[in-house]
VEXDREN-548262 format. One record per residue (C-alpha): y, x, z; residue in three letters. Coordinates in steps of 0.02 Angstrom, whole numbers, plus 50000, padded with zeros to 5 digits. Layout:
BEGIN
YXZAla;...
END
This chain:
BEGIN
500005000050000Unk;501655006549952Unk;503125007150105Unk;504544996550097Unk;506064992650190Unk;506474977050230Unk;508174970550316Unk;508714954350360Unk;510054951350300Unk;509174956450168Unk;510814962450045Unk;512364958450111Unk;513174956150325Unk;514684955050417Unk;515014972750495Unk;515124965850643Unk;513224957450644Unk;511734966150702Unk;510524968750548Unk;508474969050578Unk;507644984150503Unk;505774983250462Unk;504594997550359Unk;503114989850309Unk;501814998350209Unk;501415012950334Unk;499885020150400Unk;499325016550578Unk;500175027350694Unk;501055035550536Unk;502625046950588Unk;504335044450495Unk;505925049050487Unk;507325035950459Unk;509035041050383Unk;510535029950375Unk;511815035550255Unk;513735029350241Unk;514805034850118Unk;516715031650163Unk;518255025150051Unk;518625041850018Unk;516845050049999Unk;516675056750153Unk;514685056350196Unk;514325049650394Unk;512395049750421Unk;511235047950573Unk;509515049150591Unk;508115043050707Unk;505825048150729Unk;504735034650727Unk;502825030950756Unk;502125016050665Unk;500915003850769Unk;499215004950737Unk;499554988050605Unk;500544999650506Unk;502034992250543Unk;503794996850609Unk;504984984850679Unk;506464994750777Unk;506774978850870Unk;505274983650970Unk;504725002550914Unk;505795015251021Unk;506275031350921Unk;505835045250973Unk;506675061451050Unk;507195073350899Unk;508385062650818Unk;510205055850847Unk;509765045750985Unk;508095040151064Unk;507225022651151Unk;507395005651101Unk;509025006950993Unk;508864994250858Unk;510574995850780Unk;510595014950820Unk;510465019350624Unk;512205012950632Unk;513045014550796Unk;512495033750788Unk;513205037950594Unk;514245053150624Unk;515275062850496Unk;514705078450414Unk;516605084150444Unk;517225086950619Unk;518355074450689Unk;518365062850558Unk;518655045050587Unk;517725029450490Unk;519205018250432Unk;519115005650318Unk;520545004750196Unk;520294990150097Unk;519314974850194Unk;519094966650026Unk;517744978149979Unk;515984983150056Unk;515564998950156Unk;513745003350046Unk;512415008450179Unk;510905018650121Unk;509385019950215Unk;507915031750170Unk;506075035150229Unk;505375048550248Unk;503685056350302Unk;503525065350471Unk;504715072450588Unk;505615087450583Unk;507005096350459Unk;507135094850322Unk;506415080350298Unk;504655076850233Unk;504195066750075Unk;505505053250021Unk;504205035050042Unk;505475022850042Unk;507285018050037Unk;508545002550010Unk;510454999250003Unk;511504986650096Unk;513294980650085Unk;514324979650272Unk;515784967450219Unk;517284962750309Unk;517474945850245Unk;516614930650262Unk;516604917850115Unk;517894908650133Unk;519134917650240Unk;520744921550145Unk;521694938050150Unk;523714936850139Unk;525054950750099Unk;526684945350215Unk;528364951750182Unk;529354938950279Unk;530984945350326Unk;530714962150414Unk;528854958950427Unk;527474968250347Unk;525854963350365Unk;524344956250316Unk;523624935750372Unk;522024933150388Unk;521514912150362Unk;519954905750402Unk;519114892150285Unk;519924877450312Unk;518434863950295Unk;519554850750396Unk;521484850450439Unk;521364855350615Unk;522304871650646Unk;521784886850707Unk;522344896350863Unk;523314912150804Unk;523104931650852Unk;524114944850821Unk;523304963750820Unk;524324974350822Unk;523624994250816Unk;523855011050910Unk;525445021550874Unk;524645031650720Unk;525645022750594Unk;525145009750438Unk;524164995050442Unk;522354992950493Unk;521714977550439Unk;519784979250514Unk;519834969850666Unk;521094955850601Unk;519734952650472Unk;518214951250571Unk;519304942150703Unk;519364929050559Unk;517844926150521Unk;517664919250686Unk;518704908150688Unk;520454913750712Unk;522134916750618Unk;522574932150620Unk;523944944150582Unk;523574962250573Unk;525364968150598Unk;526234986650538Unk;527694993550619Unk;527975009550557Unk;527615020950421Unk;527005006650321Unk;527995002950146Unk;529995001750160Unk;529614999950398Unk;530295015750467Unk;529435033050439Unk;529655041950624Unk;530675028950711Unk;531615033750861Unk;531385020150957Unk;530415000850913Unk;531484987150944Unk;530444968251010Unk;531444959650900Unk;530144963450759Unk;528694960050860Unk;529804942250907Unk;530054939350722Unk;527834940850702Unk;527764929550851Unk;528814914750772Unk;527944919050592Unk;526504913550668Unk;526734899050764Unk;527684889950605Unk;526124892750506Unk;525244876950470Unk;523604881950507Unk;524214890750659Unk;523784879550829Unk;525474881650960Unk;526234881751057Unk;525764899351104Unk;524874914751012Unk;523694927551095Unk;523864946651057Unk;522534957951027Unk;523304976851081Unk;522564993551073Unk;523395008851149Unk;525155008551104Unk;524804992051019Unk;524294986551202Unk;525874991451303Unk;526884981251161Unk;525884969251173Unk;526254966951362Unk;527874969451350Unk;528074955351220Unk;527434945551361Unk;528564951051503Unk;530104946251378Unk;529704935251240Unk;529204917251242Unk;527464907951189Unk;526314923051227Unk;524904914451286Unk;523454928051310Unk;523504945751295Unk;521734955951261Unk;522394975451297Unk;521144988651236Unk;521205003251336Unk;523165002151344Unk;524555007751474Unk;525874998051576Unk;526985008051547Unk;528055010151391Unk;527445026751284Unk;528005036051173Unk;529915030551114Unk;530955019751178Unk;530825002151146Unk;532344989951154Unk;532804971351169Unk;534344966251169Unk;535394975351270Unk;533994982651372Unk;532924998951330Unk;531375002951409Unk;531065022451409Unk;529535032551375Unk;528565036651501Unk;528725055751542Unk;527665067651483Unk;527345085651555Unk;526905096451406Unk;526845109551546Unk;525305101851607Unk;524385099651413Unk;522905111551413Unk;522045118451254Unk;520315119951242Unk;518925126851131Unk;519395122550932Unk;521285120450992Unk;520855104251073Unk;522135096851185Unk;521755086751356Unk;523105078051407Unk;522245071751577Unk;523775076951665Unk;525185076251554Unk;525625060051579Unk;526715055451749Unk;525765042251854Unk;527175025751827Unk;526565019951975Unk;526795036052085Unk;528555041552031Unk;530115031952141Unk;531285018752010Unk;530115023451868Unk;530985012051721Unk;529525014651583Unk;528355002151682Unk;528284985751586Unk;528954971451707Unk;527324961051711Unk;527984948651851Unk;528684942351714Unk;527234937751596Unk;526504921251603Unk;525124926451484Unk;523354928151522Unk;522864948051537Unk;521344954151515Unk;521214971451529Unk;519864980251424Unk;519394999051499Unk;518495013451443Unk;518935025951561Unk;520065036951458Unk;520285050051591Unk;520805063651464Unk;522075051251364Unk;522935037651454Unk;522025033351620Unk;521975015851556Unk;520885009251711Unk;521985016351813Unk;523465008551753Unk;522344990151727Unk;521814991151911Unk;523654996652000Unk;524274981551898Unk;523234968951956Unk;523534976152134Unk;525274972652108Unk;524944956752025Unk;523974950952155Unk;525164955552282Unk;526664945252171Unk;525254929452200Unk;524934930452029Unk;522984926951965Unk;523134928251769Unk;522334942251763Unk;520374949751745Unk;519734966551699Unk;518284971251592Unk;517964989851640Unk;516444997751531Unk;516265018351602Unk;515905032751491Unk;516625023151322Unk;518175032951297Unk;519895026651224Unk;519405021451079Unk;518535001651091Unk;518384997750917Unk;517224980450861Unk;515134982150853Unk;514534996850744Unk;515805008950700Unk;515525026250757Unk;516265032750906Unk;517715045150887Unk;517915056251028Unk;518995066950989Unk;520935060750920Unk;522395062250823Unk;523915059950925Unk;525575058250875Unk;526425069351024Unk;525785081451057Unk;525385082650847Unk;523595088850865Unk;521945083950904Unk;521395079251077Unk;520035073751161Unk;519905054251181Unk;518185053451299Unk;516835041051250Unk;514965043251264Unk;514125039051126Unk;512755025651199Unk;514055019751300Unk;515135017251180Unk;513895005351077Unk;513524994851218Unk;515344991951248Unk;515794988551089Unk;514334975951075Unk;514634967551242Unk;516864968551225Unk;516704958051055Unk;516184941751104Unk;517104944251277Unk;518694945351180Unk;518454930351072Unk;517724918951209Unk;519454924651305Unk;520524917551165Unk;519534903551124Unk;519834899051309Unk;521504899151335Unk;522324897351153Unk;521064881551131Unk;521734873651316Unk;523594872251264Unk;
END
């Protein structure tokens, strides 16, 4: 009998979906090697592989056949082909650039254990896509807005309830999570601001008038459900989005991935208020091996230093928080911050507030399946850094965050 692969989906799934992969065809007991291959948008390989024994049937199902020490990750893993792809190239990142077409997986066979591999027996491609059938993608320029809305189909006339994402302070728009966010259920609107067409290139300081601007984009949209919108924030992205909550109206829930309470970075205005940055120590950056930077203690503790003005006034916000942590030690200390907030929110009498806290997963919580990226590009210092995250931890987080996230919207942007 001649091995084949078979996957179900068999062709075609939503990255964020687990996907069953079966070799059939085997020997009893045969050993094999499994490869997955991933080829990004700019051909930049990211591979992982994984041993495996098949049962005395001749059979291999990974969603009950542990792999074996000697590959990139061993036990019962059955999405490990994927969680585990690393790049070829240090330090690269997986991105995807264009949501309207399919990441290509290939996944090979191969006979034995050990490397190189043995004998090619078997192998099959698959198509990860960011887009459901059905869900329509939108370029916005509306007034000083760029972005891109995300619309799920629209089989009856009942609105949706709106998100806006808004991404870490590397510049551009990332549309990945807005997408899959979609698919779910949810308008969304994955919004740029800077270094994204005619937005500012290095801005010297973000103003929440913008981020107002998104806000009441949204909630006129038809298919948007008011009166409020949640915000989906990661890193920088989180501390605006809190502080769009401490001073604008109709934020109604806040998700914050691995974020501050502080304001970072530059300055960020509102009327005739400016919040500054929140100080950092370059004194205190350390380089390590391959002119790595940790920043563990760079960053002044907001919560520590006497009339410290770069803490976001979240007394204010009538939002729901959640707080989602990774234990950035060596980037932000975003548990830290998370856990002295609710302290203080507590102690205001103040209960709209929860924290999911997920050790060893680093600063970087993206949705199921993409590859963790431990170490960083960050804007100041300009160099690589280390941003933590183990790399079965990570997947777990990731797998367990996703629906948390959604559930928390659906919640309290479906009560109003």
């Amino acid at each position: 009998m001649v091995p084949s692969v078979h996957l179900s989906p068999a062709t075609c799934s939503l990255f964020d979906e687990p996907l069953a992969i079966a070799v059939q065809g085997l020997g009893p007991w045969q050993q094999v090697t499994l490869r997955m291959s991933l080829w990004d948008e700019v051909g930049e390989l990211l591979q992982a592989c994984a041993c495996y024994q098949a049962g005395d049937d001749a059979g291999l199902d990974l969603t009950c056949c542990p792999a074996l020490p000697g590959g990139s990750f061993s036990g019962l893993e059955p999405m490990g082909l994927l969680w585990a792809l690393q790049p070829q190239k240090p330090f690269r990142r997986l991105v995807k650039r264009d949501v309207q077409t399919p990441f290509l997986l290939q996944l090979e066979v191969f006979e034995g254990h050990g490397e190189p591999p043995g004998r090619l027996l078997a192998q099959v491609q698959h198509k990860r896509v960011f887009l459901r059938d059905g869900v329509r993608r939108v370029p916005v320029q509306e007034g000083r807005i760029r972005a891109t809305l995300f619309l799920p189909p629209t089989p009856g006339e009942d609105p949706f309830p709106g998100i806006i994402d808004i991404h870490g302070y590397t510049g551009g728009l990332f549309e990945h999570r807005a997408s899959l966010l979609a698919n779910h259920g949810f308008v969304t609107l994955a919004l740029a601001y800077f270094k994204y067409e005619n937005l500012p290139q290095e801005p010297t300081e973000l103003h929440l008038e913008y981020f107002e601007e998104a806000v009441n984009y949204m909630l006129q949209h038809p298919q948007v459900k008011g009166p409020g919108v949640g915000l989906l924030g990661y890193s920088k992205g989180a501390d605006l989005s809190l502080s769009m909550a401490a001073f604008l109206k109709n934020i109604t829930a806040i998700a914050s991935l691995n974020g501050p309470v502080a304001n970072t970075v530059i300055p960020l205005c509102y009327k005739d208020k400016t919040i500054p940055p929140l100080r950092i120590d370059e004194q205190q950056v350390k380089v390590i091996d391959s002119n790595i930077l940790d920043c563990s203690k760079a960053f002044t503790d907001p919560f520590q230093a006497p009339g410290n003005q770069s803490l976001i006034p979240l007394e204010k916000a009538e939002a729901q928080l959640l707080f989602i942590v990774g234990q950035d030690d060596h980037v932000i200390k975003s548990e830290y911050h998370a856990t002295e907030a609710c302290k203080y929110l507590q102690a205001q009498g103040k209960e709209n507030f929860q924290i999911l806290s997920y050790p060893g997963t680093g600063h970087c919580i993206d949705p199921p399946f993409f590859p963790l990226y431990p170490i960083g590009k960050r804007l100041f210092p300009h160099k690589w850094a280390i941003w933590d995250g183990e790399l079965g931890a990570y997947s777990k987080a990731q797998v367990h965050a996703w629906p948390q996230i959604q559930a928390f919207f659906n919640k309290y942007l479906n009560d109003n």
